[in-house]
PASEBA-1860 file (N, C-alpha, C; in nm, 3 decimals):
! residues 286
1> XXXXXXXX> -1.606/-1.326/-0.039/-1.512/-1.254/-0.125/-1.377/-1.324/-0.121 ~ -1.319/-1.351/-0.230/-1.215/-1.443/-0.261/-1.124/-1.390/-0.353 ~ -0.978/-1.413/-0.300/-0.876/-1.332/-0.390/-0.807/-1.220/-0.356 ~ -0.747/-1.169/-0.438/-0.656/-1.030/-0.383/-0.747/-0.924/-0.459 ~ -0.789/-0.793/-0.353/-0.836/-0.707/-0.403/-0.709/-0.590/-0.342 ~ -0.720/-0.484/-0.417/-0.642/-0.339/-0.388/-0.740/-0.248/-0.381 ~ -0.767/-0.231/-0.233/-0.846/-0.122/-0.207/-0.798/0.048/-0.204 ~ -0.658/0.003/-0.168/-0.530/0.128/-0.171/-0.493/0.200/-0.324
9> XXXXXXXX> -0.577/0.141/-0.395/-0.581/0.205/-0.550/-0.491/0.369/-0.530 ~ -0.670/0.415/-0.554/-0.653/0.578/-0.483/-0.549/0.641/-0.391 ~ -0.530/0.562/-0.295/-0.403/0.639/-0.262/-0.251/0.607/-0.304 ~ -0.250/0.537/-0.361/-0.108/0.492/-0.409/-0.114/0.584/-0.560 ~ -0.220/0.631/-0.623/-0.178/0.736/-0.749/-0.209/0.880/-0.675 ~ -0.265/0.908/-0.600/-0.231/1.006/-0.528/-0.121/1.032/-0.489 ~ -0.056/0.953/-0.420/0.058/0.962/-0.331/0.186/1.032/-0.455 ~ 0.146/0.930/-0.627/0.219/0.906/-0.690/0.190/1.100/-0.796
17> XXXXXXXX> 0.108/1.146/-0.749/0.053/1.288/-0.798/-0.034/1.260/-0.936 ~ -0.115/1.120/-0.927/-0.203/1.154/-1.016/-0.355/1.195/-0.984 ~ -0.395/1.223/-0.988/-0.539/1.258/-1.020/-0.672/1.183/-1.015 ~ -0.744/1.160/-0.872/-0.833/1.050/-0.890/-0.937/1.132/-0.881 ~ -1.088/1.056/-0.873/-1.196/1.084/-0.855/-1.336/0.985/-0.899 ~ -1.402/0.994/-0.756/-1.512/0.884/-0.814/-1.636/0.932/-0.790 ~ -1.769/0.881/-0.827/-1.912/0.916/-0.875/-2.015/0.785/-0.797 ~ -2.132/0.807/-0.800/-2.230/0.751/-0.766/-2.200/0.575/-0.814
25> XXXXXXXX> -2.157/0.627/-0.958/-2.131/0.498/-1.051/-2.018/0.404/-1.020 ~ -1.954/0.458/-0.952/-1.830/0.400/-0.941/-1.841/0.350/-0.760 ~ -1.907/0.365/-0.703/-1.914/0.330/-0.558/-1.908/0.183/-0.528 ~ -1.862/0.149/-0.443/-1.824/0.022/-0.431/-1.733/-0.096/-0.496 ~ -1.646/0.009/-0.566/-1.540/-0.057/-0.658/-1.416/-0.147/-0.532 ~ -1.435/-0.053/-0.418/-1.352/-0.162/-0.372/-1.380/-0.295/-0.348 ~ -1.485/-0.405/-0.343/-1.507/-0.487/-0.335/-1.564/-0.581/-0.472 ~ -1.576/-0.431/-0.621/-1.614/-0.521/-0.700/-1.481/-0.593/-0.815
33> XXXXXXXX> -1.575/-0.718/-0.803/-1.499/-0.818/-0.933/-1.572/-0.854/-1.018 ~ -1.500/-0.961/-1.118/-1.540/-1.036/-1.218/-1.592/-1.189/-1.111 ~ -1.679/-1.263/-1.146/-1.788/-1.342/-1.088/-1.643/-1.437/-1.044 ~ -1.527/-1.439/-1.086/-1.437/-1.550/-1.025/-1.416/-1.458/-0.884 ~ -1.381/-1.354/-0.861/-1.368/-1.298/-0.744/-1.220/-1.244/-0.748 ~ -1.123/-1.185/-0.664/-0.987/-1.131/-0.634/-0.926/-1.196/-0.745 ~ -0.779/-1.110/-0.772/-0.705/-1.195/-0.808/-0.604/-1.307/-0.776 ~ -0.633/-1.426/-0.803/-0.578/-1.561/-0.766/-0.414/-1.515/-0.722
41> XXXXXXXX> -0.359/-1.418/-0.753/-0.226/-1.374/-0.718/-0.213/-1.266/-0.750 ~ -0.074/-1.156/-0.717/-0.050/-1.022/-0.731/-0.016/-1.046/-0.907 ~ -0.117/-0.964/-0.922/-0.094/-0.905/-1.108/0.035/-0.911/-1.137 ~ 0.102/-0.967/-1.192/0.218/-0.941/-1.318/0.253/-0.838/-1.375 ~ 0.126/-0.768/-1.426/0.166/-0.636/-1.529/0.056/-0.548/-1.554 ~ 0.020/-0.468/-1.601/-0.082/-0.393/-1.623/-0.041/-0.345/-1.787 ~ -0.174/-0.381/-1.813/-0.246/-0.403/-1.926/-0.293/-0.232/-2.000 ~ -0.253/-0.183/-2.094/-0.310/-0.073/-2.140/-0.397/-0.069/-2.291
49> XXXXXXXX> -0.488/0.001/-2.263/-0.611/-0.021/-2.343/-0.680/0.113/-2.387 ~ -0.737/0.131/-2.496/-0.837/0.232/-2.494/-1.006/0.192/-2.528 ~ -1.051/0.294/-2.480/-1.231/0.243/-2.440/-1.263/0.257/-2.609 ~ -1.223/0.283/-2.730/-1.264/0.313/-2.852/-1.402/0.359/-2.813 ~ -1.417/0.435/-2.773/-1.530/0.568/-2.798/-1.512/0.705/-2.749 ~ -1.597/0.795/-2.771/-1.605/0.955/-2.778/-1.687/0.973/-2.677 ~ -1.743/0.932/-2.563/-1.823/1.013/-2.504/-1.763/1.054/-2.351 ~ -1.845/1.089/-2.256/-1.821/1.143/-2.106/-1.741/1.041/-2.057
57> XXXXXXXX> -1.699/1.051/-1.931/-1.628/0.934/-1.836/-1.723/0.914/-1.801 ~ -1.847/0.968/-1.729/-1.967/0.909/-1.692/-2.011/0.837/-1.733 ~ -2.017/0.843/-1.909/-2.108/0.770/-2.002/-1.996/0.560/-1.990 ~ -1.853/0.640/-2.023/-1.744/0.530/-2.001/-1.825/0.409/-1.880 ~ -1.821/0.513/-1.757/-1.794/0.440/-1.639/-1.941/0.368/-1.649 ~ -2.036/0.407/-1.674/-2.149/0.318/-1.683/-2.192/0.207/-1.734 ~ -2.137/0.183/-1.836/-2.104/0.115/-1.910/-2.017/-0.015/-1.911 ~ -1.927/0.053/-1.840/-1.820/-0.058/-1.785/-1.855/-0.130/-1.660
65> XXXXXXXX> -1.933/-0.036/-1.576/-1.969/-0.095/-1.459/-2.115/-0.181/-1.453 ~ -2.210/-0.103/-1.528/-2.346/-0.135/-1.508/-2.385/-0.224/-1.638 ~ -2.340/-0.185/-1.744/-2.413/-0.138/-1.888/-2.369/-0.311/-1.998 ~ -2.225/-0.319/-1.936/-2.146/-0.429/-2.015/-2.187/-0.562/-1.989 ~ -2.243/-0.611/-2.030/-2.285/-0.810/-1.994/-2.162/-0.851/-1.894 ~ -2.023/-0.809/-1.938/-1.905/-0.878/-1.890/-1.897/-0.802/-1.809 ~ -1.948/-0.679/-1.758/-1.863/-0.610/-1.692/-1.836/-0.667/-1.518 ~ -1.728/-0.619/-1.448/-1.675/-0.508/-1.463/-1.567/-0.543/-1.587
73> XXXXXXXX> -1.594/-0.388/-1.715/-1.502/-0.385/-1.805/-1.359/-0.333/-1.702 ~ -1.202/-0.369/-1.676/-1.118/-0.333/-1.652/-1.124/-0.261/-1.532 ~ -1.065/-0.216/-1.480/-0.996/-0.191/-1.317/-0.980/-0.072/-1.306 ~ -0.961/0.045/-1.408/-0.999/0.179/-1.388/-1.042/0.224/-1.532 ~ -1.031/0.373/-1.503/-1.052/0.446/-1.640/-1.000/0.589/-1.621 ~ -0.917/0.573/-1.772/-0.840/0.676/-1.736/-0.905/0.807/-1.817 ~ -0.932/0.885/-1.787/-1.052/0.985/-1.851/-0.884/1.115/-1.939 ~ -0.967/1.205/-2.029/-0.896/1.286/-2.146/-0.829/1.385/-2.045
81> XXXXXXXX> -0.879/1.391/-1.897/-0.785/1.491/-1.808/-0.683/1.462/-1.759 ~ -0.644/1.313/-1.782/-0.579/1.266/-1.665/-0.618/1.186/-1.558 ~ -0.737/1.190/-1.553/-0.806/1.154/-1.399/-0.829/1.020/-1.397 ~ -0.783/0.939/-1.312/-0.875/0.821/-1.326/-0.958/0.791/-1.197 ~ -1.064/0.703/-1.232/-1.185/0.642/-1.169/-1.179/0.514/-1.130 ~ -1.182/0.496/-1.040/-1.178/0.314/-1.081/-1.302/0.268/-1.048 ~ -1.261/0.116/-1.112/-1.371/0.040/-1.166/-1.430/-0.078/-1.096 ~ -1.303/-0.140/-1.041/-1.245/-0.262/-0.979/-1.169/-0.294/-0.908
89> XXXXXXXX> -1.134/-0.315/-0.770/-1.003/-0.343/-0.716/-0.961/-0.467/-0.706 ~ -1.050/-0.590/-0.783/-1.045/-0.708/-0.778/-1.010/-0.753/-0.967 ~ -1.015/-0.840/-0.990/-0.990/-0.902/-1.095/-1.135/-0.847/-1.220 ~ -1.109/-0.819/-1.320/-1.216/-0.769/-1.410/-1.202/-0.815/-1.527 ~ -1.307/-0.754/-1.647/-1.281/-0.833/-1.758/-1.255/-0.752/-1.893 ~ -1.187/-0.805/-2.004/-1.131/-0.671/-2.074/-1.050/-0.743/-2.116 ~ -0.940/-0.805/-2.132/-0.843/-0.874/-2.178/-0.837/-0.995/-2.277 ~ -0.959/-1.067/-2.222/-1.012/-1.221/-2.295/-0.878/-1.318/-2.394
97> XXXXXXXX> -0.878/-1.359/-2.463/-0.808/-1.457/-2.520/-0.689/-1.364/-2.583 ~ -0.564/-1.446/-2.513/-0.433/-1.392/-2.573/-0.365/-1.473/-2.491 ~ -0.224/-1.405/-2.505/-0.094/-1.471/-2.435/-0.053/-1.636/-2.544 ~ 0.037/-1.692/-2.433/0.106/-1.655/-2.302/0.177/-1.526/-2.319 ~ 0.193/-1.464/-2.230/0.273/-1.318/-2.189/0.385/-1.359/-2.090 ~ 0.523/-1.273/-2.123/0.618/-1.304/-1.995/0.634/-1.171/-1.951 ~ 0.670/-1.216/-1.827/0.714/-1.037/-1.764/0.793/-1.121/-1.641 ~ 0.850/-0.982/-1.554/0.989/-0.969/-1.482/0.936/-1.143/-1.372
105> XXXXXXXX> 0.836/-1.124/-1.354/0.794/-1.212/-1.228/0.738/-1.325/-1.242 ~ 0.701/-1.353/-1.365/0.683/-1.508/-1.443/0.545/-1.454/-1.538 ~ 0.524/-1.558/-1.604/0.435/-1.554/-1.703/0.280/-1.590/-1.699 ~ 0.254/-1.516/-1.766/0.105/-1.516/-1.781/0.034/-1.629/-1.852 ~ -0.017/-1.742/-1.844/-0.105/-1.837/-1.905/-0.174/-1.799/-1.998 ~ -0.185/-1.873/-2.134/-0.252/-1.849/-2.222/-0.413/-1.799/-2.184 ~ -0.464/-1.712/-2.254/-0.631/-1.662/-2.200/-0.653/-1.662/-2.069 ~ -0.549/-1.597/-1.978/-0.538/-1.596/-1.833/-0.493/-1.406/-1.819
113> XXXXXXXX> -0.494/-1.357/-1.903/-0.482/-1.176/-1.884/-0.606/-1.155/-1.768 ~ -0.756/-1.180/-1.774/-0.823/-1.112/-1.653/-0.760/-1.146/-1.535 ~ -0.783/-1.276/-1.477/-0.707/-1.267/-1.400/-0.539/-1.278/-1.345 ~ -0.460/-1.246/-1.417/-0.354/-1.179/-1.416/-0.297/-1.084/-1.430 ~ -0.358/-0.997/-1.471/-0.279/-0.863/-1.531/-0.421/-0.754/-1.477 ~ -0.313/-0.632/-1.444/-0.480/-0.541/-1.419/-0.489/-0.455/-1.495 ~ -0.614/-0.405/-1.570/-0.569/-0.350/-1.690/-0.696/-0.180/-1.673 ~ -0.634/-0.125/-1.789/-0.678/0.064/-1.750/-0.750/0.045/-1.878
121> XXXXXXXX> -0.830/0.080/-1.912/-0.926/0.143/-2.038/-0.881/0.314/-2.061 ~ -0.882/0.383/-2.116/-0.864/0.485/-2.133/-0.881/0.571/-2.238 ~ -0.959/0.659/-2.181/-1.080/0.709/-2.279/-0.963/0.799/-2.445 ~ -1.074/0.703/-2.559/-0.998/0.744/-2.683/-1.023/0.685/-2.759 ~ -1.076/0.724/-2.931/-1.180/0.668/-2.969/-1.086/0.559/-3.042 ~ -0.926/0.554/-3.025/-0.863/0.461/-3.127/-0.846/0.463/-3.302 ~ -0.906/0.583/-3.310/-0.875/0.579/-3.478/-0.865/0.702/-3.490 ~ -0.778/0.800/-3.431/-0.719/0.916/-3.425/-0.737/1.018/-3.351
129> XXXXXXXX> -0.830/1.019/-3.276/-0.833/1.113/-3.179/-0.712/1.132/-3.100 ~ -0.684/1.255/-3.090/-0.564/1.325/-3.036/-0.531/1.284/-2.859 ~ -0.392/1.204/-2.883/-0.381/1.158/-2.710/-0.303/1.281/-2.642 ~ -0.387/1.384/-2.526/-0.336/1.512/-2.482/-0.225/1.458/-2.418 ~ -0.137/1.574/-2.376/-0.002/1.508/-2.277/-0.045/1.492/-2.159 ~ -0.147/1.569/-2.125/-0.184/1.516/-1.965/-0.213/1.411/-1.946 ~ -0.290/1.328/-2.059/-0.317/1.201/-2.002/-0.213/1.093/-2.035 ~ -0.142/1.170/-2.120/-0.034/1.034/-2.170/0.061/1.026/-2.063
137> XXXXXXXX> 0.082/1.165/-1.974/0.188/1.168/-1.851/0.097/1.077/-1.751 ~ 0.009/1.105/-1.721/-0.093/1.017/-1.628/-0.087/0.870/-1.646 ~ -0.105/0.854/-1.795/-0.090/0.701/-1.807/0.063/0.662/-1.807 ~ 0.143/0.698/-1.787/0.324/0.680/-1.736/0.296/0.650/-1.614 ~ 0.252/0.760/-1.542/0.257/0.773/-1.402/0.138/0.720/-1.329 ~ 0.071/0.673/-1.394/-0.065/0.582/-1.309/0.012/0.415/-1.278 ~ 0.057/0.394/-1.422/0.121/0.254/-1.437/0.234/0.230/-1.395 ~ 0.332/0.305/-1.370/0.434/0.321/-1.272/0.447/0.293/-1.127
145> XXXXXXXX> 0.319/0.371/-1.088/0.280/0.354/-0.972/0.222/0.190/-0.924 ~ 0.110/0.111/-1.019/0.130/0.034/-1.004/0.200/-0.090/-1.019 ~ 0.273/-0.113/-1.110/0.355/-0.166/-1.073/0.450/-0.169/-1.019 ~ 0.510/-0.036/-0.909/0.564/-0.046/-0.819/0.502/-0.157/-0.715 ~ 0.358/-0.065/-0.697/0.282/-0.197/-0.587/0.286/-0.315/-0.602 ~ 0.265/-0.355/-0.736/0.270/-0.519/-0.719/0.392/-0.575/-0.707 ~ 0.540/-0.468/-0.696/0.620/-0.556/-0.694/0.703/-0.565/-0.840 ~ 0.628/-0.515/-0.960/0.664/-0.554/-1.092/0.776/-0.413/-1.084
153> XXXXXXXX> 0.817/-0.449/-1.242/0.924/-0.322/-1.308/0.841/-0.270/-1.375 ~ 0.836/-0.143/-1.388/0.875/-0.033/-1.475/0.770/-0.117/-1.674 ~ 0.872/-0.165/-1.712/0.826/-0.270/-1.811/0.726/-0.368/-1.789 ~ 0.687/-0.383/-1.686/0.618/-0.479/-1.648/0.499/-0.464/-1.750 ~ 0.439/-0.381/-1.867/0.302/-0.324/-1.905/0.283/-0.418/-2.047 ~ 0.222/-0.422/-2.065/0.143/-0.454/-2.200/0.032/-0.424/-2.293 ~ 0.023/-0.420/-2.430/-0.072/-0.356/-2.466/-0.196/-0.478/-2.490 ~ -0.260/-0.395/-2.511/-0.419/-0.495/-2.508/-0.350/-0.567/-2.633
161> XXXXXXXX> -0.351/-0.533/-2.801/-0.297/-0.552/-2.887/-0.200/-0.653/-2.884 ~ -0.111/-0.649/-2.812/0.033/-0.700/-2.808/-0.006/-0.860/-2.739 ~ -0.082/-0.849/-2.675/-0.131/-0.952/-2.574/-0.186/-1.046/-2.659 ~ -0.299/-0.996/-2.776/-0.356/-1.084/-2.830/-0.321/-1.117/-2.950 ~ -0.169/-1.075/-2.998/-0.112/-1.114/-3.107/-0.081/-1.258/-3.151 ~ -0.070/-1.306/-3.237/-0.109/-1.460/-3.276/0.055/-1.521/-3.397 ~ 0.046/-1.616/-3.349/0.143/-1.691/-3.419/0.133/-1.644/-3.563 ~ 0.012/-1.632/-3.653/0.009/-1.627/-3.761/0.038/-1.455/-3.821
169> XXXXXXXX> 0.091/-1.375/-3.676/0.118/-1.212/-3.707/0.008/-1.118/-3.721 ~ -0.081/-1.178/-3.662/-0.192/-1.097/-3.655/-0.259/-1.026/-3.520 ~ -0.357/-0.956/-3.524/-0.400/-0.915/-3.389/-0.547/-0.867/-3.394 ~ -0.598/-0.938/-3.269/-0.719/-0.946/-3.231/-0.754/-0.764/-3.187 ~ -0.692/-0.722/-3.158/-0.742/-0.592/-3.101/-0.635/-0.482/-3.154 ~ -0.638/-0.396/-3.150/-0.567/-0.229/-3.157/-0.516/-0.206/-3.070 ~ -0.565/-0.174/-2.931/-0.493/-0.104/-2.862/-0.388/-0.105/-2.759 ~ -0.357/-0.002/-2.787/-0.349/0.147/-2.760/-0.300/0.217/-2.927
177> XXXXXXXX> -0.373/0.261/-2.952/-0.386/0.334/-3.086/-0.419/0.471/-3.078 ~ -0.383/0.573/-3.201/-0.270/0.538/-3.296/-0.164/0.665/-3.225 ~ -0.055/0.606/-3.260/0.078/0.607/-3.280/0.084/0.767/-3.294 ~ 0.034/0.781/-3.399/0.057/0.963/-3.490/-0.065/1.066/-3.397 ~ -0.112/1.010/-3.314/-0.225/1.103/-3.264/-0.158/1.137/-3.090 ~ -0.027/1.059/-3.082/-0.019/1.105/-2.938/0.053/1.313/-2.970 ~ 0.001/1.373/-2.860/0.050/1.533/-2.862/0.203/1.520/-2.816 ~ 0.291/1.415/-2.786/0.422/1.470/-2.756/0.399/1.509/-2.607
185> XXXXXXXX> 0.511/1.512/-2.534/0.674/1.541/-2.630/0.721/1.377/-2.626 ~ 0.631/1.248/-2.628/0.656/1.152/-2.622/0.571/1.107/-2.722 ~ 0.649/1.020/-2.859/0.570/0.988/-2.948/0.613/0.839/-3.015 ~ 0.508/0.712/-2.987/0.513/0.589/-2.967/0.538/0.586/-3.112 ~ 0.632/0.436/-3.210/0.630/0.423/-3.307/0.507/0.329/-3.311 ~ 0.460/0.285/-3.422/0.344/0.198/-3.479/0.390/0.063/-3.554 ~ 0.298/-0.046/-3.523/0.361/-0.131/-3.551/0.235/-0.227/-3.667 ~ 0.168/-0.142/-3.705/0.129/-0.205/-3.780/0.033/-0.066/-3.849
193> XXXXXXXX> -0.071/-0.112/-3.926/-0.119/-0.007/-4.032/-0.220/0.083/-3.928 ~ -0.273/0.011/-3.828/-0.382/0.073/-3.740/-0.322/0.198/-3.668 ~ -0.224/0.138/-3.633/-0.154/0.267/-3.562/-0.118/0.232/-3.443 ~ -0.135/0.067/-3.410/-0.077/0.043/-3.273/0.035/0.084/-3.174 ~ 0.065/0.132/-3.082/0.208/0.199/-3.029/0.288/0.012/-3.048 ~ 0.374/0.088/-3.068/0.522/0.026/-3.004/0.540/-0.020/-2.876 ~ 0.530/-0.140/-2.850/0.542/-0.206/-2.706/0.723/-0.163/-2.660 ~ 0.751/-0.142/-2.766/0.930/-0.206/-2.682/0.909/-0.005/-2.663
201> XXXXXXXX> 0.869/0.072/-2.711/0.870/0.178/-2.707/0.783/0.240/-2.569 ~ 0.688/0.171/-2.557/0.613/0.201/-2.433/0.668/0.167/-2.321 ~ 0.788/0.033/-2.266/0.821/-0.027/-2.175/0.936/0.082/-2.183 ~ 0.998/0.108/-2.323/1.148/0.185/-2.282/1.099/0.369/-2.193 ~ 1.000/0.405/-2.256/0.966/0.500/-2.157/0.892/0.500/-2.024 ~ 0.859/0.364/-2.007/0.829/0.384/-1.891/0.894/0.372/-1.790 ~ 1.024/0.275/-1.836/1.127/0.269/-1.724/1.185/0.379/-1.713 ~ 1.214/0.501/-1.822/1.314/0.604/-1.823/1.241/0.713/-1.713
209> XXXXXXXX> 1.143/0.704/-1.744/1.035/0.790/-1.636/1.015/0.744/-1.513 ~ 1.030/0.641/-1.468/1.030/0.585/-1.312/1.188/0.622/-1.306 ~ 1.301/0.616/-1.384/1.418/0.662/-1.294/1.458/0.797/-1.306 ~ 1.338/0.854/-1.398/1.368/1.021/-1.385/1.316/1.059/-1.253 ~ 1.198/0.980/-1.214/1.108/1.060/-1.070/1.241/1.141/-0.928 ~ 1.212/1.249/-0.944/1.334/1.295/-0.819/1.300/1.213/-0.677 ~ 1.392/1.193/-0.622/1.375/1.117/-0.504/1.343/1.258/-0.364 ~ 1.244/1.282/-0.288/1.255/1.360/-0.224/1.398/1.390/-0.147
217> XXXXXXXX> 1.408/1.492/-0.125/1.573/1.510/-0.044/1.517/1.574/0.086 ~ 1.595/1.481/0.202/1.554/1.490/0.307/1.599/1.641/0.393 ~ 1.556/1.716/0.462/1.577/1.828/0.498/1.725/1.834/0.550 ~ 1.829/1.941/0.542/1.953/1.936/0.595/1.941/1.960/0.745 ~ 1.979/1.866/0.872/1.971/1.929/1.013/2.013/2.052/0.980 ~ 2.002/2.126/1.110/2.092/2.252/1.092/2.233/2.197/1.203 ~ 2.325/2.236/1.187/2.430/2.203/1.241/2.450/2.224/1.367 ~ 2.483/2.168/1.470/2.508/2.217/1.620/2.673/2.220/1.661
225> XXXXXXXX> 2.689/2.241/1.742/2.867/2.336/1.799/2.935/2.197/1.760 ~ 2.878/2.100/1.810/2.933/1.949/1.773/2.977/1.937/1.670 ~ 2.871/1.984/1.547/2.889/1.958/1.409/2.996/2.072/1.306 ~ 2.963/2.183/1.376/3.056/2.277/1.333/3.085/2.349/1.415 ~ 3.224/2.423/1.430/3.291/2.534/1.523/3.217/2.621/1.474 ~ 3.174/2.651/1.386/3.136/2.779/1.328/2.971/2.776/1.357 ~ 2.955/2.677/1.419/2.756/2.680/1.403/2.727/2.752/1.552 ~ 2.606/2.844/1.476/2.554/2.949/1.599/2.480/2.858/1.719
233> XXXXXXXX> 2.485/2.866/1.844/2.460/2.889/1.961/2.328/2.923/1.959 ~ 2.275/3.040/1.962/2.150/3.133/1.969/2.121/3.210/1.816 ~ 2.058/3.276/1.797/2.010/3.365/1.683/1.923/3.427/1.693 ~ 2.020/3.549/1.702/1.902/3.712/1.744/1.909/3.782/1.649 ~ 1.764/3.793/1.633/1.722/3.909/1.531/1.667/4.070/1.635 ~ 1.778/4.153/1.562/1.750/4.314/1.615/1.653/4.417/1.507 ~ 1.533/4.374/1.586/1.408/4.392/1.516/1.450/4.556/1.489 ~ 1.503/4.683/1.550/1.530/4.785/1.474/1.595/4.810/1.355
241> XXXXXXXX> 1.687/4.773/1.349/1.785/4.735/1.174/1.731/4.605/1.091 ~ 1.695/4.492/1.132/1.657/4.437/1.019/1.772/4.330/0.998 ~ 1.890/4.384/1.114/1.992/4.284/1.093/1.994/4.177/1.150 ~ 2.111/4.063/1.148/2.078/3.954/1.271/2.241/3.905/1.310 ~ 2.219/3.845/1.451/2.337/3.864/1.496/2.341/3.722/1.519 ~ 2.487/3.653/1.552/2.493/3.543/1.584/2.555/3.528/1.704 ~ 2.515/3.474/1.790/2.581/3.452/1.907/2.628/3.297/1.909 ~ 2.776/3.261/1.911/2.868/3.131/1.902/2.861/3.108/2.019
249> XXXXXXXX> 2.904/2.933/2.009/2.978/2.904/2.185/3.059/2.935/2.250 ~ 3.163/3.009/2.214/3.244/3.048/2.253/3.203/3.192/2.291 ~ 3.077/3.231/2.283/3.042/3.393/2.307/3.051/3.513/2.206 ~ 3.162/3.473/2.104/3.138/3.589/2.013/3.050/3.588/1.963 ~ 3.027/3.743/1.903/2.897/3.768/1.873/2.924/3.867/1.715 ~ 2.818/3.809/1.608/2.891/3.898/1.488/2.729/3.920/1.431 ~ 2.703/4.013/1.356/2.612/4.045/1.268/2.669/3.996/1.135 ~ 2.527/3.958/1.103/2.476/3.926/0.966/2.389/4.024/0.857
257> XXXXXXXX> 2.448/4.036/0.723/2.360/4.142/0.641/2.389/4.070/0.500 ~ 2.287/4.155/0.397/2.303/4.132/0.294/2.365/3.981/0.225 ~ 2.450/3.957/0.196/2.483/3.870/0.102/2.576/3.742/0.232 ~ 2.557/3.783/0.302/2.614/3.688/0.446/2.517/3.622/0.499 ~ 2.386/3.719/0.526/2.263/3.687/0.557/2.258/3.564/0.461 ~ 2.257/3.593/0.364/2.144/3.515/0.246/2.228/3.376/0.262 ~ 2.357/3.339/0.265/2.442/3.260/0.247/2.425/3.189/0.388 ~ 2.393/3.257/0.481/2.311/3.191/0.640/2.255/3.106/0.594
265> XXXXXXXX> 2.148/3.115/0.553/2.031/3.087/0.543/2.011/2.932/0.416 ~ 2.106/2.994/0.347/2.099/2.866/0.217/2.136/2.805/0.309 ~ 2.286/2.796/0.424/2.294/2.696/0.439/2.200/2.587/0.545 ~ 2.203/2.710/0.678/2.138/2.721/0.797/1.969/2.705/0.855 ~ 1.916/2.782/0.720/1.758/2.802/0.714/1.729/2.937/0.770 ~ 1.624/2.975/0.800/1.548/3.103/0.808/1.619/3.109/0.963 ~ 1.685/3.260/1.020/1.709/3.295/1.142/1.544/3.291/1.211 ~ 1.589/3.259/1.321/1.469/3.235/1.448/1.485/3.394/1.524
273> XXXXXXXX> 1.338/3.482/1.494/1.342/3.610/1.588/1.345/3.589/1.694 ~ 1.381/3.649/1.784/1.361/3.683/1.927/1.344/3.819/1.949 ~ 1.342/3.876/2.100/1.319/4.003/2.131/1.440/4.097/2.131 ~ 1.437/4.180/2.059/1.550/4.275/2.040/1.599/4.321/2.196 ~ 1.559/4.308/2.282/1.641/4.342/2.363/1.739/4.241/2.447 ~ 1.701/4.121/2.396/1.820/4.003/2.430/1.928/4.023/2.343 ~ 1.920/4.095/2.215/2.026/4.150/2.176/2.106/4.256/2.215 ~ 2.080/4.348/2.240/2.126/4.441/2.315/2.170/4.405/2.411
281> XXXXXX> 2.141/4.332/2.509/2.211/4.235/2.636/2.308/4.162/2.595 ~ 2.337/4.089/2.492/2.445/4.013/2.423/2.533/4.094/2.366 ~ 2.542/4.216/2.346/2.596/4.264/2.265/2.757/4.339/2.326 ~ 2.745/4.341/2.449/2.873/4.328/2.485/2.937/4.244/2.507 ~ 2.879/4.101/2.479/3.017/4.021/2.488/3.044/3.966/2.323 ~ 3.073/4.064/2.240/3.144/4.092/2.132/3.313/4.061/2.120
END
């Protein structure tokens, strides 16, 4: 086995909250390729495509895996839920004659897309079938994700279409088609009569969507006497009232209620119970 394979597929769109899942058919994708083997280097860009047909992902994945002379057809599949399957974690086939292509990290060689670029099939019959938002968010956020991994931008993507466009203004393929069939609230312009999306339109949302992603925010410590004069010491809850008291370093001791409580807590976090009668013991040195 020769080349770069990504066995970490699956968990890097997980991680990224998309949606995986694989089948009998799909087993052993981590080690499968196209007969050259890995890819000769980290992908450039990822390639978007649709499978132009109507049937199951099952029916898809068989096809691509078992069924196709060339196969493996492409490196996953992105099914009408959202979900994708993969196909390949090595170099596959699906792309064939196009380019040269440039992107952030250098360029792609003429009829060099398989092994350069990793590319998604995604189920849709291409001549109007309705693209749901789940999968059009999926396909943002599948391709996002990888080209984070490889290193690429955001833009880093290309369409099958776009790839095999020709000096003379023409194009070998469609997709990602059409244009008027995506459901919103994101809707690609067309760049020709088929209904091809808009490349400069697909790269501009995909970057806007990798810098919308919220960055997790890391938990606030809670503050100690160091950090604030005002930060509690202990925290007793007087399991008869319901109230809670704070005991400072300095020993005073004050109850908390209602709208003081709550304002604790946004800042502080949830009071820690203890046994009501360590309150009552604290409670003379008020």
């Amino acid at each position: 086995m020769t080349g770069l394979y990504y066995p970490q597929l699956l968990d890097v769109l997980r991680a990224a909250g998309v949606a995986v899942a694989e089948s009998a058919t799909t087993a052993g994708w981590q080690t499968r390729a196209r007969s050259s083997g890995g890819f000769p280097s980290t992908p450039l860009a990822v390639m978007w495509h649709h499978t132009a047909s109507s049937t199951t992902p099952a029916s898809d994945l068989s096809w691509m895996i078992d069924g196709c002379p060339d196969a493996p057809v492409g490196n996953m599949l992105l099914d009408r839920t959202g979900t994708v399957w993969p196909v390949a974690a090595g170099a596959a086939n699906t792309a064939g004659k196009g380019g040269p292509s440039t992107f952030s990290r250098g360029t792609v060689p003429a009829d060099q897309g398989n092994t350069r670029i990793w590319s998604v099939e995604a189920q849709n019959d291409g001549v109007g079938e309705a693209w749901p938002t789940v999968q059009l968010d999926a396909y943002f956020t599948a391709s996002n994700a990888l080209s984070a991994m490889f290193g690429n931008l955001p833009a880093d993507i290309i369409g099958h279409a776009h790839y095999t466009f020709d000096s003379g203004g023409g194009y070998r393929k469609i997709d990602p088609a059409t244009s008027d069939a995506a459901a919103g609230p994101w809707w690609p312009g067309s760049i020709n009569t088929s209904g091809t999306w808009n490349l400069d339109d697909m790269r501009d949302e995909a970057t806007r969507r990798a810098a919308t992603v919220p960055t997790p925010t890391p938990p606030t410590p809670t503050p100690t006497p160091e950090d604030d004069d005002m930060a509690a010491t202990f925290i007793i809850s007087n399991t008869g009232n319901g109230q809670v008291a704070l005991v400072y370093g300095d020993g005073r001791l004050t109850g908390l209620a209602g709208a003081d409580l709550a304002a604790y807590i946004a800042r502080f976090g949830e009071p820690i119970p203890t046994d009501p009668v360590v309150f009552d013991d604290m409670a003379g040195k008020g």
